[in-house]
One Martini backbone bead per residue (centre of mass of N, CA, C, O) as a GRO file, in nm:
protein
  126
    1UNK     BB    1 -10.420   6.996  -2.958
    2UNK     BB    2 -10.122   6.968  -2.979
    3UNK     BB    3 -10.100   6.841  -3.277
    4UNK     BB    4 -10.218   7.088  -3.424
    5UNK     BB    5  -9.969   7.259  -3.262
    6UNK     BB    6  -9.684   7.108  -3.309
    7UNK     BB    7  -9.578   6.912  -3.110
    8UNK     BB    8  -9.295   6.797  -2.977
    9UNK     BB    9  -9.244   6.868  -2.658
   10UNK     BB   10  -9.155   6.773  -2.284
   11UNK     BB   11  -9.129   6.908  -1.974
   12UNK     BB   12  -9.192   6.814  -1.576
   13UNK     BB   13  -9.126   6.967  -1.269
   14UNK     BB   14  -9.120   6.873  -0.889
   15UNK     BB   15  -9.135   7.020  -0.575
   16UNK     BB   16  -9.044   7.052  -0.257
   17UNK     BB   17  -9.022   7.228   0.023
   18UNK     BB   18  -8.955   7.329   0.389
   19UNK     BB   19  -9.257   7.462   0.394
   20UNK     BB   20  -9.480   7.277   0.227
   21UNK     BB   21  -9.425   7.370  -0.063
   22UNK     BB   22  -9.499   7.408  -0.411
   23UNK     BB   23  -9.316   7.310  -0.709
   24UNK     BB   24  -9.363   7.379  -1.072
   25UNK     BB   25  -9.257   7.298  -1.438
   26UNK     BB   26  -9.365   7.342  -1.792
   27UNK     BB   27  -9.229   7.227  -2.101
   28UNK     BB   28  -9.305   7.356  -2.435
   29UNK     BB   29  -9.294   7.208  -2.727
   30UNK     BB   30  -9.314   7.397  -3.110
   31UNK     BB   31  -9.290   7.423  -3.429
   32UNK     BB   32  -9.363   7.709  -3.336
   33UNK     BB   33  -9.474   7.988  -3.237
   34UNK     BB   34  -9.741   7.973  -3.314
   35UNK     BB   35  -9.801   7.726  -3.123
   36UNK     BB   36  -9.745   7.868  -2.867
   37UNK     BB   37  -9.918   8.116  -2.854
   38UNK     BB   38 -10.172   7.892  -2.867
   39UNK     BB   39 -10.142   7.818  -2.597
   40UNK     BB   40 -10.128   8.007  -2.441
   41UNK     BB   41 -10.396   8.165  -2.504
   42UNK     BB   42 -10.540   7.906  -2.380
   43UNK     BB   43 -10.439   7.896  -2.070
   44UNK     BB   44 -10.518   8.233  -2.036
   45UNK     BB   45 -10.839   8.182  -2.082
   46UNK     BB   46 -10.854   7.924  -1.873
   47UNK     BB   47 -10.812   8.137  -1.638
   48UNK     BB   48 -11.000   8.313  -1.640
   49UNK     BB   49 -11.249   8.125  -1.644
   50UNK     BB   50 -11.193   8.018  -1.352
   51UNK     BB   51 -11.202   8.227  -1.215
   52UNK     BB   52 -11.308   8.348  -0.873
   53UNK     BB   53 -11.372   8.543  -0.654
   54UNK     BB   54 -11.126   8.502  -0.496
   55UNK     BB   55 -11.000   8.514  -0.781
   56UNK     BB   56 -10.709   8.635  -0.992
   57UNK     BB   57 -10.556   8.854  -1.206
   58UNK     BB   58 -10.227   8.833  -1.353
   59UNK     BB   59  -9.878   8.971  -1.374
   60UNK     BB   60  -9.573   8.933  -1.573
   61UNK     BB   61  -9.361   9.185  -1.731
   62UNK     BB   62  -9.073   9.064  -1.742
   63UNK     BB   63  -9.187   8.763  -1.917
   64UNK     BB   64  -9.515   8.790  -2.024
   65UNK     BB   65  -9.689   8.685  -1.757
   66UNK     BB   66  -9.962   8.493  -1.705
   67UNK     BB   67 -10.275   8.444  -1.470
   68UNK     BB   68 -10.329   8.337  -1.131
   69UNK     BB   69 -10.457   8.401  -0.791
   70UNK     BB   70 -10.560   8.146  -0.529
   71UNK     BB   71 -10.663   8.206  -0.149
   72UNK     BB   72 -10.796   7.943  -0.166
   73UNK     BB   73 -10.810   7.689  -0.072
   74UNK     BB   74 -10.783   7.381  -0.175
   75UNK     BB   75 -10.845   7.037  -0.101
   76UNK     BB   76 -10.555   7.017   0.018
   77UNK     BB   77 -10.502   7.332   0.143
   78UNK     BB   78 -10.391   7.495  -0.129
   79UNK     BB   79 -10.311   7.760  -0.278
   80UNK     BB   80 -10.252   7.923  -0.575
   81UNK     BB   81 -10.029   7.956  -0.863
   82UNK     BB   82 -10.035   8.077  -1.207
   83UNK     BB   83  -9.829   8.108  -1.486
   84UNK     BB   84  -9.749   8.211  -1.831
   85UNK     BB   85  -9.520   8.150  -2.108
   86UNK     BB   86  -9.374   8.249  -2.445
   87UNK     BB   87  -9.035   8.167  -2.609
   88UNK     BB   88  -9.123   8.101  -2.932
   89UNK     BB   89  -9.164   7.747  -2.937
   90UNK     BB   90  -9.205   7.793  -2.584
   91UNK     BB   91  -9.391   7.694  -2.315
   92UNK     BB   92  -9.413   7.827  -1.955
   93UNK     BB   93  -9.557   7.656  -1.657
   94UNK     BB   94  -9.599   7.804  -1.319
   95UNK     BB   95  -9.614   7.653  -0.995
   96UNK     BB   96  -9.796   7.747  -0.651
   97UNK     BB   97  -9.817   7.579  -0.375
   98UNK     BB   98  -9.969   7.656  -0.058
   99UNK     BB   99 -10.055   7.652   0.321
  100UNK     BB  100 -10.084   7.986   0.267
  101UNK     BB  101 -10.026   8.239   0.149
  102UNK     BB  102  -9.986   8.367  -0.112
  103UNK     BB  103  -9.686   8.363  -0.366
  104UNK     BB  104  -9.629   8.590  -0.623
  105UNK     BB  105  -9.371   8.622  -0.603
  106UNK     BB  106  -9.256   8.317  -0.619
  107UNK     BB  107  -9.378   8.296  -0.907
  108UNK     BB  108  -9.206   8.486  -1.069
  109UNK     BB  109  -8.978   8.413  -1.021
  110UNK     BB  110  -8.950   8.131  -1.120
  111UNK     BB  111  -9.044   8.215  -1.412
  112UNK     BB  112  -8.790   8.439  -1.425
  113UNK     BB  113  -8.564   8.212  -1.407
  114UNK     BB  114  -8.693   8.019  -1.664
  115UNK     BB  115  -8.667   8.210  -1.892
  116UNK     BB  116  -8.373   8.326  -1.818
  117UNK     BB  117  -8.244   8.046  -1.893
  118UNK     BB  118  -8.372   8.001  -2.170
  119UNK     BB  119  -8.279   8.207  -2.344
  120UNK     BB  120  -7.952   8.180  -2.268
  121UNK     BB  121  -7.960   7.881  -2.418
  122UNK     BB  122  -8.174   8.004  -2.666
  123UNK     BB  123  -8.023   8.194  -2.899
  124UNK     BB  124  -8.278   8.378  -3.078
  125UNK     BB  125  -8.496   8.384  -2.918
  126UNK     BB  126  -8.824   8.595  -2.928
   0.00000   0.00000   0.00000
């Protein structure tokens, strides 16, 4: 799926906070915007068609992201928030695992701290 759509390259990393929270954040480039657009579309279908009664569809109008955020702990005992963005020919695909209520304003934050560091670094990327 990747390979149709252009990907170039990618870097992930995760990190754990001092309150038992985890963040992580994926960064995918592709040769187009095009081949951006569509994994945004398929990660954003696939996280809508996932959503289950407890869990619901989340917007982050600051940097164009969509998500959902799951208040049921999963198999690990973590609540989860996932967003994703797409600028230029890069998805930004940030998680936020929590084991207490999900904290969807700190998964906006990381999602348009990275968006907006990432626009800073690649001037003229749209």
């Amino acid at each position: 799926m990747y390979a149709a759509r252009g990907y170039v390259s990618g870097a992930y990393e995760g990190w754990f906070l001092a309150d038992g929270s985890e963040q992580s954040v994926a960064i995918i480039q592709f040769a187009s915007p095009a081949g951006a657009v569509s994994q945004f579309d398929e990660l954003t279908t696939t996280l809508k068609d996932h959503t289950t009664t407890s869990s619901q569809v989340v917007s982050d109008p600051a940097d164009g992201g969509l998500g959902t955020i799951n208040p049921t702990p999963d198999s690990l005992g973590n609540t989860v928030v996932e967003l994703v963005t797409h600028l230029g020919d890069y998805v930004i695909d940030a998680h936020e695992y929590v084991p207490i209520t999900p904290r969807l304003t700190a998964a906006k934050a990381l999602l348009l701290e990275q968006y907006q560091s990432f626009k800073n670094s690649h001037p003229g990327i749209a």
